[in-house]
C-alpha positions as CSV (number, residue, x, y, z in Angstrom):
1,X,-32.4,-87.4,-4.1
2,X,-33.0,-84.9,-6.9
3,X,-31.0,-82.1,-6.7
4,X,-33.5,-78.8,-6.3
5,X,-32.6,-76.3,-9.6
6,X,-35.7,-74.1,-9.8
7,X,-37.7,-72.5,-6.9
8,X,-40.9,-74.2,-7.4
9,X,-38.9,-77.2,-6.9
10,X,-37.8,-76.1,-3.5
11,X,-41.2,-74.5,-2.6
12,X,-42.6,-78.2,-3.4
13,X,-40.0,-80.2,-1.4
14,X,-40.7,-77.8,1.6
15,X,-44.3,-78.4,1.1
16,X,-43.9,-82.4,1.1
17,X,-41.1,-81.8,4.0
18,X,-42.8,-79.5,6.4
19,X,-39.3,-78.2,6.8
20,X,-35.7,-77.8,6.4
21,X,-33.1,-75.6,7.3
22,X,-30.9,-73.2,5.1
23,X,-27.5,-74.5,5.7
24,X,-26.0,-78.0,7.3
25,X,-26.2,-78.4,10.6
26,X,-27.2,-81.9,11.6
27,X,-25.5,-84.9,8.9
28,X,-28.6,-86.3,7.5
29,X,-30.9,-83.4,7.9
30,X,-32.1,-81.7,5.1
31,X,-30.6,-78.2,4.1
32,X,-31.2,-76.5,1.1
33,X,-27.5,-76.1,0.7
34,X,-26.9,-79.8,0.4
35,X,-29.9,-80.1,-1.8
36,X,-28.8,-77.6,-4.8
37,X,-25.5,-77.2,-7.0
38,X,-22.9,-74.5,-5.3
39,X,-22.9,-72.7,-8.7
40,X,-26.3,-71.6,-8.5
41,X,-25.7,-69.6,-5.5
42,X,-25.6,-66.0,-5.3
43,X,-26.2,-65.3,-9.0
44,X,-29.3,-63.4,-8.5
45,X,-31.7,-64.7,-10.4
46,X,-35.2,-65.7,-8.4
47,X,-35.9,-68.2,-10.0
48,X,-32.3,-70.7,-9.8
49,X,-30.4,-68.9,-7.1
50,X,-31.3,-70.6,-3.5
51,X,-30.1,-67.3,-2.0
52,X,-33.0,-65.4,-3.5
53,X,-35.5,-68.1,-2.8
54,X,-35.9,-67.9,0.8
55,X,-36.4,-63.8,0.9
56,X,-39.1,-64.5,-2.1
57,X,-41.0,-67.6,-0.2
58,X,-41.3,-65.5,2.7
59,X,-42.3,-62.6,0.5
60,X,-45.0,-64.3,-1.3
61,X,-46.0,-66.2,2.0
62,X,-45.3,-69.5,0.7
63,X,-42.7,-70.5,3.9
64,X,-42.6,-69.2,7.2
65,X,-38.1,-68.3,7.2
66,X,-36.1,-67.2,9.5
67,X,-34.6,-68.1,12.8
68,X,-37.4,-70.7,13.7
69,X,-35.9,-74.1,13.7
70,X,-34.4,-74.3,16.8
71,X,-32.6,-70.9,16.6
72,X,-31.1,-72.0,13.1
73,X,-32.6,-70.4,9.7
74,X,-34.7,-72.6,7.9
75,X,-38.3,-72.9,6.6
76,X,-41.0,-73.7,7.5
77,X,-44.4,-74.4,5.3
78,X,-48.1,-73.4,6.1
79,X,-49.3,-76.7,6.5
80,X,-46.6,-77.5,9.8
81,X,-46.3,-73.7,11.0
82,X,-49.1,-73.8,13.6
83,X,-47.0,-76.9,15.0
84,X,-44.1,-75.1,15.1
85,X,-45.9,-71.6,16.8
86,X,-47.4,-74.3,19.5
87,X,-44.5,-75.8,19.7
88,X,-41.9,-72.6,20.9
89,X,-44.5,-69.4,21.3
90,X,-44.6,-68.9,25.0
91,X,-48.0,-69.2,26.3
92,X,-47.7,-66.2,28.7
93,X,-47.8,-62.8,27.7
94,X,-45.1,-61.1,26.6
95,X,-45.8,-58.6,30.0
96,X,-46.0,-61.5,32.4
97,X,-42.4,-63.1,31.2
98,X,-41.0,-59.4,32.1
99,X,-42.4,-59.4,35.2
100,X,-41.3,-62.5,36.2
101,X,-37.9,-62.1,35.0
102,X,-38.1,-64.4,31.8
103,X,-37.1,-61.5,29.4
104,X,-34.3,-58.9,29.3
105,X,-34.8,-54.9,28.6
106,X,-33.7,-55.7,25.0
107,X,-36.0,-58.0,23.7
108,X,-39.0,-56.5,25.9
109,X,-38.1,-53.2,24.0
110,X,-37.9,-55.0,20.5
111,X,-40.9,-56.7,21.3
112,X,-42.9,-53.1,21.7
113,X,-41.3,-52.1,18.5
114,X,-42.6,-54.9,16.3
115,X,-45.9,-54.0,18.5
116,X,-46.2,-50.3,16.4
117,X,-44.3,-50.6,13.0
118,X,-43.7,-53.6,10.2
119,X,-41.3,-54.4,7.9
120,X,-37.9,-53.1,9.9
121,X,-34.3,-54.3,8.7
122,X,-31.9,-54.9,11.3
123,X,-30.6,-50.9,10.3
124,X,-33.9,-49.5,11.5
125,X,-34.3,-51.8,14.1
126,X,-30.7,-50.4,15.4
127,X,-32.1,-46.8,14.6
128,X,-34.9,-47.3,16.7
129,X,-33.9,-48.4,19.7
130,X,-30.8,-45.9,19.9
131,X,-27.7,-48.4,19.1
132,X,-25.4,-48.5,16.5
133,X,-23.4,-52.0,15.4
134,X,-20.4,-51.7,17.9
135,X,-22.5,-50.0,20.5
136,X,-25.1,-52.2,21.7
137,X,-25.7,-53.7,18.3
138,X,-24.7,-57.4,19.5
139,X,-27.7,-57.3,22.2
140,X,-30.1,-56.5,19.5
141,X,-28.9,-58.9,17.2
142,X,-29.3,-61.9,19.7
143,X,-32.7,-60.3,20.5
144,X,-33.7,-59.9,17.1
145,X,-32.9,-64.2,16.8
146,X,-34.6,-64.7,19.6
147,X,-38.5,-63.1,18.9
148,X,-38.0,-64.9,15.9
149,X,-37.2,-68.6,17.3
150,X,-39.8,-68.0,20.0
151,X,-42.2,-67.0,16.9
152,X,-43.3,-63.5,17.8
153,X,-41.7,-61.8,14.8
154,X,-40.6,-63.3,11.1
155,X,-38.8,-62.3,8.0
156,X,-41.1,-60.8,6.1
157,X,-38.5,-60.4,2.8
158,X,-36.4,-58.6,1.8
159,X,-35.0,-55.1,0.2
160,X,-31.9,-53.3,-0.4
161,X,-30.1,-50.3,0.9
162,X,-30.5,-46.7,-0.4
163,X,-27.6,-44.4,-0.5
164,X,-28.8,-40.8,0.0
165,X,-29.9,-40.2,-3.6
166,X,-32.3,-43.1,-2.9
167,X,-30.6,-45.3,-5.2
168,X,-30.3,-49.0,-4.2
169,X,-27.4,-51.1,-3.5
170,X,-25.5,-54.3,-2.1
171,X,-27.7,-57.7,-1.6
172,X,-31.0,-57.2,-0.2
173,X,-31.4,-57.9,3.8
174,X,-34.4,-59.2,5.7
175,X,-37.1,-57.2,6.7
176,X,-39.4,-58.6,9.5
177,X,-42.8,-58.2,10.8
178,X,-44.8,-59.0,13.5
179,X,-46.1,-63.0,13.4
180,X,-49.9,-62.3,13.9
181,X,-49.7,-59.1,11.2
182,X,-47.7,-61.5,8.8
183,X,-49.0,-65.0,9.2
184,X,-52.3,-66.4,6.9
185,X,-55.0,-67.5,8.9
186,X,-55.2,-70.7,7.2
187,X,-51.6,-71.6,8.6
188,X,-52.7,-71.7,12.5
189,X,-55.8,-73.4,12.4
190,X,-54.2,-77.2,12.1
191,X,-52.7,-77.6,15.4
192,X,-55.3,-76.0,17.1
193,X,-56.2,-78.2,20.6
194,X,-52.5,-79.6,20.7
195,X,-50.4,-78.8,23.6
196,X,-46.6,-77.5,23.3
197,X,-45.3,-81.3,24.1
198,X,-47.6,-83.0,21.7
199,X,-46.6,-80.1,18.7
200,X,-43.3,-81.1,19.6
201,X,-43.4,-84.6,19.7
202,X,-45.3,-84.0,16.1
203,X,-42.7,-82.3,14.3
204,X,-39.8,-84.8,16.1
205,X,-41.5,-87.6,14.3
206,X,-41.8,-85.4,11.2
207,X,-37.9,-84.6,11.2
208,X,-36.8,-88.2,11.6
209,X,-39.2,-89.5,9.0
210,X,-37.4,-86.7,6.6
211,X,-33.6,-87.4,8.2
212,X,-31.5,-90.3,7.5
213,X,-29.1,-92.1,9.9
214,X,-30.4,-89.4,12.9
215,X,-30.7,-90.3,16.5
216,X,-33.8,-88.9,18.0
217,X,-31.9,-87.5,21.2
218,X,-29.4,-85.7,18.6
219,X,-32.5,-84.1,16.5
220,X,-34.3,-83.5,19.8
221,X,-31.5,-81.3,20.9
222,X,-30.9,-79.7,17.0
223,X,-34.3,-78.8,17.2
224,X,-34.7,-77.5,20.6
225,X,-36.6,-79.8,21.4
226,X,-35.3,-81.3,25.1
């Protein structure tokens, strides 16, 4: 296969995909890191460095990216992310799962969060909620993956520090958003009428048509999908 070089290339293979994850997990799976040359990465240019690609896809809402294929980064394109939100969105509300136990304080509190503001980096996320990296930062961190692989919040891009002139520095770190403030319409209208098993057998079928030499019970369980 081709090796992707620019990111219209990779916006394109997503596109005929439906997905792919950002780095190897599964032999035979498609990752953009097996897909593009080593020496590309983390030059900074948008438009040949992989790195840069997935915080401007998810910018420009071209690919759904994040923590959404089975707790592993990847992406995700329009025409498959209505699959995907059937697939691993709980159905009850966010309120019912805390009242029946199904969620910790953490996430509950994160969840209300991404409820009132957009666009937070794991540094205001931590500032909000009272906890600093050693101190509680771990529990955010896993509750931060979490709302994302259950599809309740995204990366939404991507931007840089400030030191306290306001001047930017170091690589630029995801911001996220709420799903229903960030997601087009036109991506969750497809799947509409399918049930959570169907949506997943769907995108099962999908990921061994795009795999080679991959059991289904070892994608299934890749995937999250058991």
């Amino acid at each position: 296969m081709t090796q992707l070089l620019r990111y219209k290339d990779f916006i394109a293979r997503v596109d005929d995909f439906g997905f792919m994850v950002l780095s190897n997990i599964l032999p035979g799976f498609p990752s953009l890191s097996e897909e593009t040359p080593k020496g590309n990465w983390h030059t900074g240019d948008p438009d040949t460095d992989p790195w840069c690609w997935k915080d401007k896809a998810a910018e420009e809402k071209r690919l759904a990216f994040g923590c959404i294929i089975g707790g592993h980064k990847g992406f995700v394109s329009g025409h498959m992310y209505s699959l995907f939100y059937t697939a691993f969105h709980p159905k009850e509300h966010m309120e019912e799962r805390r009242t029946s136990g199904q969620v910790n304080q953490t996430v509950w509190h994160l969840w209300q969060l991404f409820e009132e503001k957009a666009l937070l980096n794991t540094s205001d996320i931590r500032q909000e909620m009272g906890v600093t990296l050693k101190k509680g930062g771990s529990k955010v961190d896993r509750a931060i993956q979490e709302l994302q692989q259950q599809y309740y919040i995204t990366v939404a891009g991507s931007r840089r520090k400030t030191d306290k002139y306001g001047q930017p520095y170091g690589w630029p770190a995801n911001v996220y958003d709420n799903v229903e403030r960030w997601v087009p319409l036109e991506w969750m209208k497809p799947a509409s009428g399918l049930n959570p098993e169907e949506a997943r057998k769907k995108i099962l079928d999908r990921g061994i048509a795009i795999s080679k030499n991959i059991s289904c019970n070892e994608l299934a369980k890749t995937l999250g999908i058991e």
